[in-house]
N, C-alpha and C positions, 0 to 999 in steps of 0.2 A: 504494500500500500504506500501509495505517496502524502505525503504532508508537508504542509508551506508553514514553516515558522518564523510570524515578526517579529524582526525587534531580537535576531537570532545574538546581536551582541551584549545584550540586555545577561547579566545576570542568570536572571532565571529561565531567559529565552535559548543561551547557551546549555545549560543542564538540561535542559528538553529534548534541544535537538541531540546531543550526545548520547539522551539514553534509548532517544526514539533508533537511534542508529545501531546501537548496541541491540538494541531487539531485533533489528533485520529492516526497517521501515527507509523509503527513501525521502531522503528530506531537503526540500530549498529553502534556501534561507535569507533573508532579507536584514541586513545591516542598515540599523538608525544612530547606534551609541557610537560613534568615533572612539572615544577614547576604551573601549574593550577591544577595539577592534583585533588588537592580538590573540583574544579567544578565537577568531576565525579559524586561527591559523590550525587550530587540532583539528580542523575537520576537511583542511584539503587537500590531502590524500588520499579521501574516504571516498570510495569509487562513486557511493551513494549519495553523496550530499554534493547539492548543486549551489554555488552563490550567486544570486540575485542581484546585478548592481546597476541596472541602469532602469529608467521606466520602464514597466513591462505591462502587457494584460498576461493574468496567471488564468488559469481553468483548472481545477484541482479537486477532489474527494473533500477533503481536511484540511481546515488553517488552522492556527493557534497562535493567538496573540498575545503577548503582553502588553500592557496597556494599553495606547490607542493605537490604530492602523495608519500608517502613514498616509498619506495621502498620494505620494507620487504612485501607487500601487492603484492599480485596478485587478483586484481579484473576481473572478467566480468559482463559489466553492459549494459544496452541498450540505456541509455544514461546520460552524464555527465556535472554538470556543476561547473566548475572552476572558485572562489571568488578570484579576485587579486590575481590570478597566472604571476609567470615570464614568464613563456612560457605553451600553448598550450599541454593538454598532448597527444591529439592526433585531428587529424583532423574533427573529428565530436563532439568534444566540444564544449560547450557553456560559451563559457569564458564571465568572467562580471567583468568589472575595474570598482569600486568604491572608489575613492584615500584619500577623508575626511569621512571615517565612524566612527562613534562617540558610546562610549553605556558602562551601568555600565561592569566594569570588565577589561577594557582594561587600559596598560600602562600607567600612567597620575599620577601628583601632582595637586596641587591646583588651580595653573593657567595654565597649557600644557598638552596636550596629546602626545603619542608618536607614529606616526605613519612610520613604517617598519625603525623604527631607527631612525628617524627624529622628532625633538621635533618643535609642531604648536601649538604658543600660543592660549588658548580661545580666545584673543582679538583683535588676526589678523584678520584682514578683509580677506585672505583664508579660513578662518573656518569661519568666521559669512557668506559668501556669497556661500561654499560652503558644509559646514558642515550637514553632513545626520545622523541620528541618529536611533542606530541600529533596533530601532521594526516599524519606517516607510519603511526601507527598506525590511525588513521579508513580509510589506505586498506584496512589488512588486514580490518578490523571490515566496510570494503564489500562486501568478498569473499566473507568469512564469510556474511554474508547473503544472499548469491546462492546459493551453494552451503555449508550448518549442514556442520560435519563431524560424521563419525560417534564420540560420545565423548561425556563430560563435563567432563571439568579440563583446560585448556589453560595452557602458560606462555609468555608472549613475552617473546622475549631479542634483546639489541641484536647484528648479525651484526660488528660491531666487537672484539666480545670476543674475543681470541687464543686466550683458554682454552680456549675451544670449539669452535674448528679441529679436524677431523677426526673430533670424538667422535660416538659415535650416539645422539641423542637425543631420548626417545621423549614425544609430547605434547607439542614445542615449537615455534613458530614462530621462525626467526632472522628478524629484522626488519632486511632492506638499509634505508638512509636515501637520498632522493633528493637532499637539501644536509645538507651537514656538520655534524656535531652544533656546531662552531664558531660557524657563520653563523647556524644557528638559534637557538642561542645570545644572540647578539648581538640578532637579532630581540627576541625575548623580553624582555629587558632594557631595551630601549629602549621597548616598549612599557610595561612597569613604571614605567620612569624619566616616561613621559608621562601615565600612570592611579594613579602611586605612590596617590592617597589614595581610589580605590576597591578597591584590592587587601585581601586579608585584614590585619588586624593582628596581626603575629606579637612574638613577646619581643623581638628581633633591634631591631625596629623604635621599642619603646616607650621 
């Protein structure tokens, strides 16, 4: 199966297409981030993955965005689904809000991460209770793709949260963890600690 993913220097757009690859899926991918643009670089060699860099019209099965769609893209797709987009690109998306996603390569110093411009200590109890970490979520997003659920707006929430114990709630996924948000943790950091000067440059850092 083919899938177009934008926004492929994005962070989280990267860990997509990598894992989409890893599973056997062929993927193009469309560069918005300049400055990641050095994640490209793991993926072309990859006989499967195509880069996108000029205006195109795409025709494709499956897109997957982060954020919003660029604009110089005209896709047709048969169906889409949008990673903490501000708004809906169209009505039969499948939008998915994940608001503490965590994972090497994203914006962060030694103690914060920076999410959509907002810096969330590791040691806030928001990130320890809700803190999801990017290749436990890839597996729900696998899932997803095997069988779209029937909807639009999705929210995934960390199943660590106490608060959420017992409540009914409707359009979310709790997201069990297979290692500790701790150990993953640590993960993450150490790879930072060994790529510190291709990571984003945040205020924290300058």
């Amino acid at each position: 199966m083919e899938v177009l993913v934008f926004n492929v220097s994005h962070w989280i757009g990267y860990h997509i297409a990598n894992r989409l690859l890893q599973e056997g899926y062929k993927v193009k991918g469309i560069e918005e981030e300049a400055f990641n643009n050095h994640l490209i670089d793991f993926f072309l060699r990859n006989s499967n993955f195509e880069l996108i860099t000029s205006r195109a019209e795409i025709t494709i099965p499956l897109a997957i965005c982060v954020g919003e769609i660029p604009e110089r893209v005209e896709c047709n797709y048969d169906q889409l689904i949008q990673i903490n987009g501000k708004n809906p690109h169209s009505t039969d998306t499948i939008a998915i809000h994940i608001p503490y996603l965590f994972g090497e390569w994203m914006p962060m110093t030694k103690e914060a991460c920076y999410i959509e411009g907002n810096r969330v200590s590791f040691s806030s109890q928001e990130f320890l209770e809700e803190g999801v970490y990017i290749k436990d979520f890839l597996e729900l997003l696998l899932k997803l793709l095997e069988s779209p659920p029937a909807g639009q707006v999705f929210f995934v929430r960390s199943a660590r949260n106490q608060s959420l114990k017992g409540k009914k709630l409707e359009k979310t996924f709790l997201l069990d963890e297979n290692i500790a948000i701790e150990k993953n943790l640590i993960q993450v950091k150490e790879h930072f600690h060994k790529f510190q000067t291709l990571y984003p440059i945040v205020e924290d850092r300058l």
